[in-house]
N, CA, C and O atoms as CSV, one atom per row, in Angstrom:
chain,resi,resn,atom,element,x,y,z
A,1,UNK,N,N,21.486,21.120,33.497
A,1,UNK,CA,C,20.557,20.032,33.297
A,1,UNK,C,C,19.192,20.458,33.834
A,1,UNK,O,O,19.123,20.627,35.052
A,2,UNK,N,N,18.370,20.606,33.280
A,2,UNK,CA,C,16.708,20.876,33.046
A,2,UNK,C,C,15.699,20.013,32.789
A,2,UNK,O,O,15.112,20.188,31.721
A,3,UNK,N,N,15.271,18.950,33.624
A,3,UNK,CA,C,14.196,18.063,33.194
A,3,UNK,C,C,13.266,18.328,33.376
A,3,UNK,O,O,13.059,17.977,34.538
A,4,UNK,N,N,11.962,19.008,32.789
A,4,UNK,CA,C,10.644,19.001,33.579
A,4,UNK,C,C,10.421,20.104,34.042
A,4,UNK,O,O,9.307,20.175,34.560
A,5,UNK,N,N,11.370,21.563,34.105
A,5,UNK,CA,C,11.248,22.810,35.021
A,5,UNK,C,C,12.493,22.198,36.339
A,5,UNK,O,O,12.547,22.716,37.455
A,6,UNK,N,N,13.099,21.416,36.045
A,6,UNK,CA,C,13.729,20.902,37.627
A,6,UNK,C,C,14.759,20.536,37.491
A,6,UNK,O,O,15.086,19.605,36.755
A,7,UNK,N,N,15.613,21.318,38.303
A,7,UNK,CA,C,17.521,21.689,38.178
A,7,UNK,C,C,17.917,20.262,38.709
A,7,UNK,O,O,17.392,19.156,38.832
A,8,UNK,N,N,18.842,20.734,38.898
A,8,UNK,CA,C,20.274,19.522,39.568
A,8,UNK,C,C,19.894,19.694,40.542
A,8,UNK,O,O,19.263,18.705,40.913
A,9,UNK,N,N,19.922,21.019,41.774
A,9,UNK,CA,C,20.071,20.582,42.982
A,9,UNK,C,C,18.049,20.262,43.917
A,9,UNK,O,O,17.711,20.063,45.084
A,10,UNK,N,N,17.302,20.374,42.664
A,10,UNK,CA,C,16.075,19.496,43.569
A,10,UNK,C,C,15.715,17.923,42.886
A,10,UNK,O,O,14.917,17.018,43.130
A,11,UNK,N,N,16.772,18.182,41.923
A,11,UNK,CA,C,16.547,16.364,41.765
A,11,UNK,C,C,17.553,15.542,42.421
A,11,UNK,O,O,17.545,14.312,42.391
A,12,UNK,N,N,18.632,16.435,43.158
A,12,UNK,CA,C,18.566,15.590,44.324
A,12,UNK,C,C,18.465,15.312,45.264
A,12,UNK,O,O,18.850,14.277,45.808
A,13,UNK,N,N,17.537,16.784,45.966
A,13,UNK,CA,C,16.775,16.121,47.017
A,13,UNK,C,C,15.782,15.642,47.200
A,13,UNK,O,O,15.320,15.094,48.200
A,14,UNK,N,N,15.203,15.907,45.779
A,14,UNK,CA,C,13.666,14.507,45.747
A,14,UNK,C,C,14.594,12.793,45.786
A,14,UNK,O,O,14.087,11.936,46.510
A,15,UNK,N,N,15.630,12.496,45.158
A,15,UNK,CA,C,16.099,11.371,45.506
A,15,UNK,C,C,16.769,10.973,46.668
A,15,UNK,O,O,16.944,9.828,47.087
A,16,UNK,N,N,17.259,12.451,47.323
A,16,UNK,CA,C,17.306,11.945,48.814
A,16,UNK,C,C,16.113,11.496,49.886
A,16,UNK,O,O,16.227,10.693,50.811
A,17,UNK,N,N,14.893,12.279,49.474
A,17,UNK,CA,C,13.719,12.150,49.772
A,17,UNK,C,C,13.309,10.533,49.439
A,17,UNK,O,O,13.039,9.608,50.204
A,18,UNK,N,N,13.372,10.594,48.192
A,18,UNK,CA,C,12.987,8.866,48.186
A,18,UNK,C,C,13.593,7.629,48.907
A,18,UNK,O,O,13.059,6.605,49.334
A,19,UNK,N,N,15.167,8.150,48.902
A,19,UNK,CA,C,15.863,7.545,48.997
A,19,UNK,C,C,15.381,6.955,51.146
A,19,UNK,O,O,15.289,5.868,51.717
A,20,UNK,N,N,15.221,8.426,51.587
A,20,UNK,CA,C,14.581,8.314,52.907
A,20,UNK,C,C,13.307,7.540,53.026
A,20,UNK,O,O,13.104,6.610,53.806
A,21,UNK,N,N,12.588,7.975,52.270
A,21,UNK,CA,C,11.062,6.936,52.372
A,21,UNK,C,C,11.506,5.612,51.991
A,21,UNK,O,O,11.279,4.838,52.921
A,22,UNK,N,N,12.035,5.047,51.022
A,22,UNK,CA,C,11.695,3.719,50.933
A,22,UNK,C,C,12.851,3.032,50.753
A,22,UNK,O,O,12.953,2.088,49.969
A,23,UNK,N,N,13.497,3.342,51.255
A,23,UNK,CA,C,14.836,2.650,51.739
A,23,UNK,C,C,15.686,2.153,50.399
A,23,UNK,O,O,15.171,2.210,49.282
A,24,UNK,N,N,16.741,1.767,50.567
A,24,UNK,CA,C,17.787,1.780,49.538
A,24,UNK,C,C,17.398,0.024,48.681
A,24,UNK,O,O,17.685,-0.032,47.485
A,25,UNK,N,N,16.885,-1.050,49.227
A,25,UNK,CA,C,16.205,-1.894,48.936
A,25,UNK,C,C,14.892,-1.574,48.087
A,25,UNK,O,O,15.211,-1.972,46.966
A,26,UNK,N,N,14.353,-1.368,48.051
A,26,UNK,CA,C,12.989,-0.592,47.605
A,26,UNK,C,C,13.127,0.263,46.038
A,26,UNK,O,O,12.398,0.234,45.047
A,27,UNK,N,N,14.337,0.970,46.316
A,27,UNK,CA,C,14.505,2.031,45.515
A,27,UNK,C,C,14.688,1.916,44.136
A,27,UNK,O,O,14.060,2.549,43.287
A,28,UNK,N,N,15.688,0.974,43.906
A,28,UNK,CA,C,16.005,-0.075,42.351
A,28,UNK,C,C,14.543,-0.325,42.035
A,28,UNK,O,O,14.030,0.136,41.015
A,29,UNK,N,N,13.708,-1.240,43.134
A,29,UNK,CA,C,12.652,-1.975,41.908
A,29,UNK,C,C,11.866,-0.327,42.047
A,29,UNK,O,O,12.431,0.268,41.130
A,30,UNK,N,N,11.098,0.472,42.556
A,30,UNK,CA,C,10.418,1.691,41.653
A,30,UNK,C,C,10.816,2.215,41.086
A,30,UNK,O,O,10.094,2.827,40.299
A,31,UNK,N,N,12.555,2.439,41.010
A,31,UNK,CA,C,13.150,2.799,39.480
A,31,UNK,C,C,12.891,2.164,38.274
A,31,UNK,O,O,12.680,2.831,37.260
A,32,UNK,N,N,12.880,0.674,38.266
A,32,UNK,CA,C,12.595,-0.323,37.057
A,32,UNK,C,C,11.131,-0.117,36.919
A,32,UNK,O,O,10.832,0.227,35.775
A,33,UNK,N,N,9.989,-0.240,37.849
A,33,UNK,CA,C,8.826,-0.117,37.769
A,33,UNK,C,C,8.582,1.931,36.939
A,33,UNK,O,O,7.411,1.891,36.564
A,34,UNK,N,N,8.985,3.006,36.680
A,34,UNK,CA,C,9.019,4.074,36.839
A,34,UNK,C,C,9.476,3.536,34.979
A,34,UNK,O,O,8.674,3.519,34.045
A,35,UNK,N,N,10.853,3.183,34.913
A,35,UNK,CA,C,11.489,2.942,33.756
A,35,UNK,C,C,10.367,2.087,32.950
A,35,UNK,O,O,10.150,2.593,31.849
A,36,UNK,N,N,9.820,1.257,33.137
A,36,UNK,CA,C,8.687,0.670,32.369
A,36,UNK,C,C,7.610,1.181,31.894
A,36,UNK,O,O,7.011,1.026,30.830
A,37,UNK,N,N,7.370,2.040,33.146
A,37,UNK,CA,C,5.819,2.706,32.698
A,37,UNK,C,C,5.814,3.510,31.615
A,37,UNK,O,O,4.815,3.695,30.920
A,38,UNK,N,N,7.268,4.182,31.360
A,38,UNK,CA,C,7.762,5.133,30.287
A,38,UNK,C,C,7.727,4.663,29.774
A,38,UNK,O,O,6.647,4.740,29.188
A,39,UNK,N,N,8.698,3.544,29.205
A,39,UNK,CA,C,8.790,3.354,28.070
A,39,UNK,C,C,7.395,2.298,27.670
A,39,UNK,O,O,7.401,2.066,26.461
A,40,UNK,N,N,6.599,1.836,28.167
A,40,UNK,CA,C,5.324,1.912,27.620
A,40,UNK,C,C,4.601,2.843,27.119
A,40,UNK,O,O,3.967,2.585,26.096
A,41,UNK,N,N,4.510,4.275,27.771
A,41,UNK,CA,C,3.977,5.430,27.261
A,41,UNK,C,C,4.469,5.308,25.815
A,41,UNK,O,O,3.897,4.878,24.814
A,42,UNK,N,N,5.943,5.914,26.035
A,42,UNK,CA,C,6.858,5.884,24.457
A,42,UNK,C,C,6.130,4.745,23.544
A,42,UNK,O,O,6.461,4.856,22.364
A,43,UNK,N,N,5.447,3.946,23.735
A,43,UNK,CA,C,5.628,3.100,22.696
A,43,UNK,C,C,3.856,3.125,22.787
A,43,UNK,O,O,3.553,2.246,21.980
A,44,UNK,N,N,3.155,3.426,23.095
A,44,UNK,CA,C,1.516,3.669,22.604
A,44,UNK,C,C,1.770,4.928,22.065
A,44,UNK,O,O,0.961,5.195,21.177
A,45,UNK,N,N,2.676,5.889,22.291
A,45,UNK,CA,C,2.724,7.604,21.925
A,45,UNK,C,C,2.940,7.186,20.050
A,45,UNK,O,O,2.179,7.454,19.120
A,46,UNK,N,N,4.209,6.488,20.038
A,46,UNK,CA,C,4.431,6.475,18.934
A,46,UNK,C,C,3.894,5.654,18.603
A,46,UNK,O,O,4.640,5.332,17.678
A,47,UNK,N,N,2.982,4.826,18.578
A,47,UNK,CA,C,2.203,4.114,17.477
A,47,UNK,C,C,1.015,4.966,17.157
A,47,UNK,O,O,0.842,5.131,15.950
A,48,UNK,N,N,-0.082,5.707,18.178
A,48,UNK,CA,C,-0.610,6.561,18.130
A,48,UNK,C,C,-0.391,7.521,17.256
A,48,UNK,O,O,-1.364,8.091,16.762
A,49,UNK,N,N,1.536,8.061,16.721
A,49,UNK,CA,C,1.781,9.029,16.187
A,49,UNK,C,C,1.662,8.387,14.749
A,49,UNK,O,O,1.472,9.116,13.776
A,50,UNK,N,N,1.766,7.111,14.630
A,50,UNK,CA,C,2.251,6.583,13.380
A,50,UNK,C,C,0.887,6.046,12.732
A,50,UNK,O,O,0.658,6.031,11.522
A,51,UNK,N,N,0.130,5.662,13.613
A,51,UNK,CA,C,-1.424,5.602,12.990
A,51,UNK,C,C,-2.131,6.859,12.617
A,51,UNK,O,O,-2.904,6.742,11.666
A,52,UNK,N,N,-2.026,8.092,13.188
A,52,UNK,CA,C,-2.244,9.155,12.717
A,52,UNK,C,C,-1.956,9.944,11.367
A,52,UNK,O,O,-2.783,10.391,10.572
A,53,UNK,N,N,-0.323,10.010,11.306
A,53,UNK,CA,C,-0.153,9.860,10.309
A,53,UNK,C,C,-0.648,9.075,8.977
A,53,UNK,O,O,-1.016,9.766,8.027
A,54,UNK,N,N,-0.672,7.652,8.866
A,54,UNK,CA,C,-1.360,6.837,8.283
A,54,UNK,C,C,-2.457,7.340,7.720
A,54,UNK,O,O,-2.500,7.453,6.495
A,55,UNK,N,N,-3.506,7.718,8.507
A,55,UNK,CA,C,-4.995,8.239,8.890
A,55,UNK,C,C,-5.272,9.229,8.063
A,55,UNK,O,O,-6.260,9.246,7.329
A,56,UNK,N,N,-4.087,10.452,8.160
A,56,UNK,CA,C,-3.742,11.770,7.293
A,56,UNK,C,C,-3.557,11.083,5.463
A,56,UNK,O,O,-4.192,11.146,4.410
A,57,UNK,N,N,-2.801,10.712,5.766
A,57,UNK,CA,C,-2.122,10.530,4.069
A,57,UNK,C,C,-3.195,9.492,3.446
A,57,UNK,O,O,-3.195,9.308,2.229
A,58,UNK,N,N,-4.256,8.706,4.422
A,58,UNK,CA,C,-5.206,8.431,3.532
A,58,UNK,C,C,-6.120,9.434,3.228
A,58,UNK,O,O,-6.832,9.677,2.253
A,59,UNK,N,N,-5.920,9.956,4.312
A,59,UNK,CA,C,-7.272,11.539,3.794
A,59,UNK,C,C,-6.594,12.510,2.981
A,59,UNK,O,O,-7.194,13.569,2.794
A,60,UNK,N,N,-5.324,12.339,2.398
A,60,UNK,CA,C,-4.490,13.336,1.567
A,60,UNK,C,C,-5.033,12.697,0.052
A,60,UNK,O,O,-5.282,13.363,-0.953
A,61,UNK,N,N,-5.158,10.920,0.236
A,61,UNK,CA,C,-5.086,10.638,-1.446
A,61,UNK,C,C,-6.957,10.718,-1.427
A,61,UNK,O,O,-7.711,10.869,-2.389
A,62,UNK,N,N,-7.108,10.645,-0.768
A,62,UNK,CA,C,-8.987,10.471,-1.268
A,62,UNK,C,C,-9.696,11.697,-2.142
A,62,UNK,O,O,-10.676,11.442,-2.842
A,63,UNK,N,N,-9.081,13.205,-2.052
A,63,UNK,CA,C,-9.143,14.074,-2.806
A,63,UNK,C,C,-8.957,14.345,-4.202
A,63,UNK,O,O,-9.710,14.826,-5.049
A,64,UNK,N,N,-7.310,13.757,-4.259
A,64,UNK,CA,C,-7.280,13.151,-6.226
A,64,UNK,C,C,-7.992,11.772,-6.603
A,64,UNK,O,O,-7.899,11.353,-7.757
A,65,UNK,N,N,-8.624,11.146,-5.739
A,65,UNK,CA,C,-9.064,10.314,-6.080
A,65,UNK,C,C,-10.884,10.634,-6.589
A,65,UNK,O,O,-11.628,9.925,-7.266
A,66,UNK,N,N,-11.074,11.650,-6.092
A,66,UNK,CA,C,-12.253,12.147,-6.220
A,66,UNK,C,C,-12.546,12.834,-7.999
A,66,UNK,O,O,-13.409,12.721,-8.869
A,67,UNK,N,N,-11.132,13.618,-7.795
A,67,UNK,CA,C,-11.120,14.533,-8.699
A,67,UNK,C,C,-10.952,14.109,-9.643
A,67,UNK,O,O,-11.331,14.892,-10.515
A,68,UNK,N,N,-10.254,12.534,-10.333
A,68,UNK,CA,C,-10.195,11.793,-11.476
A,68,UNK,C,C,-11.737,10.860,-11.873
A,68,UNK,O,O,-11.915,10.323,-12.966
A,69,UNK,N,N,-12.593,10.832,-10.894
A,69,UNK,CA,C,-13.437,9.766,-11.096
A,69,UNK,C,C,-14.222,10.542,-11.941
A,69,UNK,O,O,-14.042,11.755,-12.058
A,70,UNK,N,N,-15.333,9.741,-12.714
A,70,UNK,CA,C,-16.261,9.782,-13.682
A,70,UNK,C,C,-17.209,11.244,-13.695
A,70,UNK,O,O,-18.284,10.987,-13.153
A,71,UNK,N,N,-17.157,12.475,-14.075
A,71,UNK,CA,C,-18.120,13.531,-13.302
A,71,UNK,C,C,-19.479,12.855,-13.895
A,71,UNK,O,O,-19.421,12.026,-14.803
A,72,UNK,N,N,-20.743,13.288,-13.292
A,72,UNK,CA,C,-22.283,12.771,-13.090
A,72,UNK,C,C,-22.607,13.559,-14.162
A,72,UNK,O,O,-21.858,14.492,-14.452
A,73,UNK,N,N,-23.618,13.337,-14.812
A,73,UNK,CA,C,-24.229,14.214,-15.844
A,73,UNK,C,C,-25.216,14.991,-14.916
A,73,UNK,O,O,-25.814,14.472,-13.974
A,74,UNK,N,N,-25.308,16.208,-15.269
A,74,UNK,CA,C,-26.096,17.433,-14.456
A,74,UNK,C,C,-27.775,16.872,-14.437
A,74,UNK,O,O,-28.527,17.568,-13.755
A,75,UNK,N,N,-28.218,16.011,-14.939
A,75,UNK,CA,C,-29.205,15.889,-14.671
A,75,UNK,C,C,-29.780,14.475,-15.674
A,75,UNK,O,O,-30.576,14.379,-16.608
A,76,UNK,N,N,-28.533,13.067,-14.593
A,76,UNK,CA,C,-29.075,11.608,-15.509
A,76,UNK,C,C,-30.295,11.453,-15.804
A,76,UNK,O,O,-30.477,10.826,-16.848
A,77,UNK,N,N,-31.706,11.988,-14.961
A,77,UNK,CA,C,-32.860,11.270,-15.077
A,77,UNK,C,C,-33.615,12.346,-15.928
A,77,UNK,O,O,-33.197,13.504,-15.946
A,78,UNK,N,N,-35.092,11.842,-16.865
A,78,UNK,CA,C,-35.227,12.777,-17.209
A,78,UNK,C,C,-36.461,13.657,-16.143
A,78,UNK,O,O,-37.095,13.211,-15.187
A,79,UNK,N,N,-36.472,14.805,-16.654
A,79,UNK,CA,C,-36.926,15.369,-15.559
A,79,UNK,C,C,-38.410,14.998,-14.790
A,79,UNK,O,O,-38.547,15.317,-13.609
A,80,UNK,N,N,-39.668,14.209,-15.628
A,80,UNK,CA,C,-40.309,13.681,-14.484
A,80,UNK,C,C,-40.213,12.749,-13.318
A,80,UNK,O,O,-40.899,12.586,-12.309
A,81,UNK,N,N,-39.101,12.180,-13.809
A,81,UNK,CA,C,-38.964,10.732,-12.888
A,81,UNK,C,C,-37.619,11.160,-11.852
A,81,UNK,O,O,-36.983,10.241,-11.336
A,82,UNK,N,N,-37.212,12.674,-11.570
A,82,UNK,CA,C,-36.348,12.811,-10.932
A,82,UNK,C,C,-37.205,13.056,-9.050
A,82,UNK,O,O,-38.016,13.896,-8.660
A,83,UNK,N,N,-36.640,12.084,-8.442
A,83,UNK,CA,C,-37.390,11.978,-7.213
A,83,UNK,C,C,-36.303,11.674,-6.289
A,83,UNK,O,O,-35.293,11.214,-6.822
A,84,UNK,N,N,-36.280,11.843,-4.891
A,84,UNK,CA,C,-35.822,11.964,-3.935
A,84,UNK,C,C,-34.613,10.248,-3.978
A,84,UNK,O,O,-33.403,10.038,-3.894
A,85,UNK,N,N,-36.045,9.277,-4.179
A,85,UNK,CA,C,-35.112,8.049,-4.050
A,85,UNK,C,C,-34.144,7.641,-5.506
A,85,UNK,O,O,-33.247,6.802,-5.596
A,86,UNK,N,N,-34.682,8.543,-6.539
A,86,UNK,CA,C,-33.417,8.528,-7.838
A,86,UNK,C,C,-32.727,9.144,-7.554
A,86,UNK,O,O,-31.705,8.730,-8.101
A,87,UNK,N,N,-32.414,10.291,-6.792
A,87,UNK,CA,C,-31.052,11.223,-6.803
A,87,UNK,C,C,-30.334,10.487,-5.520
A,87,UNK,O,O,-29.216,10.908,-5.223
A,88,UNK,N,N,-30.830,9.539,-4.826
A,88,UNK,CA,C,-30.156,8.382,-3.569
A,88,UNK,C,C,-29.330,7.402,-4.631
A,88,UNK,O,O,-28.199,6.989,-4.886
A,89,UNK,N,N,-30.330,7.351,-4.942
A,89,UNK,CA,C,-29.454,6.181,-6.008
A,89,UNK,C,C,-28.291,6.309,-6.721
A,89,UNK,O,O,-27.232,5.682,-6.679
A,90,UNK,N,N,-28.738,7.386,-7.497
A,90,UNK,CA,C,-27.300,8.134,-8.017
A,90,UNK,C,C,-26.302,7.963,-7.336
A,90,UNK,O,O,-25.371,7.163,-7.432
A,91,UNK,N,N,-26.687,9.295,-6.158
A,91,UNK,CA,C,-25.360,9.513,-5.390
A,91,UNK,C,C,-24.791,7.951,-4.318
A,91,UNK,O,O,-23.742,7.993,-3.675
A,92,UNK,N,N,-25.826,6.549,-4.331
A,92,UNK,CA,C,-25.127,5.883,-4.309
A,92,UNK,C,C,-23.951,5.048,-5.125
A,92,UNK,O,O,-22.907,4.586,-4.664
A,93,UNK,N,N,-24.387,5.008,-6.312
A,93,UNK,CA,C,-23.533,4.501,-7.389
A,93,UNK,C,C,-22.308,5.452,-7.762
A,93,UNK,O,O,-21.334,5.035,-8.388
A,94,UNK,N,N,-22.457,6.889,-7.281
A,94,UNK,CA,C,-21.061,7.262,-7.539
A,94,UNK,C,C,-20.203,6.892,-5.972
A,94,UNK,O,O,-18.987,6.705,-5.925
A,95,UNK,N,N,-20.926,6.853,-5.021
A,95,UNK,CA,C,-19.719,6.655,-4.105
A,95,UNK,C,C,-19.398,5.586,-4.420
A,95,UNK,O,O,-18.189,5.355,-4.445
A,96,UNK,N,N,-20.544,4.298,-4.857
A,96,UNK,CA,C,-19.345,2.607,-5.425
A,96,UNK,C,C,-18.717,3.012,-6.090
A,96,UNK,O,O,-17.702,2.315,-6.106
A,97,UNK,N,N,-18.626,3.973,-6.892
A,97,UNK,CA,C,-17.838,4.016,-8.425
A,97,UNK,C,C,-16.265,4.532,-7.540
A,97,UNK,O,O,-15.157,4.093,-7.847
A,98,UNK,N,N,-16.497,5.430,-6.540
A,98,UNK,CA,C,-15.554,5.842,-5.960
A,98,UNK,C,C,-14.643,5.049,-4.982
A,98,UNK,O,O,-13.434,4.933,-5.184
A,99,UNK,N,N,-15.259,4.530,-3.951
A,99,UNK,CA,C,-14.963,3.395,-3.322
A,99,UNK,C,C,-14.227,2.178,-3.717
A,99,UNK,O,O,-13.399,1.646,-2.976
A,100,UNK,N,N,-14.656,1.570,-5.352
A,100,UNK,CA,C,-14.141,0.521,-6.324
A,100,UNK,C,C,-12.952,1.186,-6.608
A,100,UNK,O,O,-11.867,0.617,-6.488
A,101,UNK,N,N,-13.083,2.574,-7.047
A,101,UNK,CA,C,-11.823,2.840,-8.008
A,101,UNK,C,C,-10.458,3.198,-7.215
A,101,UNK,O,O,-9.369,3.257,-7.784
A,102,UNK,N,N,-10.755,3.563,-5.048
A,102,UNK,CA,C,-9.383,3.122,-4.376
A,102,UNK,C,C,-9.033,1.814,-3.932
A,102,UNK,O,O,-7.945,1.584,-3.405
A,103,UNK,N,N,-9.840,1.014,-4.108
A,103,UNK,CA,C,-9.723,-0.819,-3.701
A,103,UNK,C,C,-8.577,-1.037,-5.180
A,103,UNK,O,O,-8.123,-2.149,-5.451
C-alpha cells in the first residue's frame, strides 16, 4: 500500500502521532473535517474537468462551422470606395453571418 510516496509503516506513525496530539476525542471530527475537504476538492476538480471539456468540443465544432459558411467575394466593394471602415463592415457581417448560423 502506497499513498502519496508513503508506506504502511509511516502511516502509522503519523496516526500514532496524531493520535498523541489530539487525543482520541478530537481525532474522528478532523477525520470527517479532512474527509470533506476532499471530497469537495473531488467535486470542483470534476466539474472543472467537465466544463473544460465542454469548452473544447465547442472549440472543436466552430471550425466546420466556419468552413461551410458563405465564402466573401475577393473584393465586394468596388475598388474606389474600398476603405478601412468598408472592409470593418464586411468582416463584421460575416462574423453575424457566422455567429447566426451556430445559434
Amino acid at each position: 500500500m502506497n499513498i502519496f510516496g508513503i508506506g504502511l509503516p509511516e502511516m502509522i506513525l503519523i496516526m500514532l502521532v496524531a493520535l498523541l496530539i489530539f487525543g482520541p476525542k478530537k481525532l474522528p471530527e478532523i477525520g470527517r473535517s479532512m474527509g470533506k475537504a476532499i471530497k469537495g476538492f473531488q467535486d470542483a476538480s470534476r466539474e472543472f474537468e467537465s466544463e473544460f471539456k465542454r469548452e473544447a468540443d465547442r472549440l472543436e465544432q466552430v471550425p466546420s462551422q466556419v468552413a461551410t459558411a458563405t465564402p466573401v467575394a475577393a473584393n465586394p466593394l468596388p475598388t474606389e470606395a474600398v476603405t478601412v471602415e468598408s472592409v470593418a463592415e464586411v468582416a463584421i457581417e460575416e462574423v453575424k453571418a457566422v455567429t447566426t448560423a451556430d445559434a
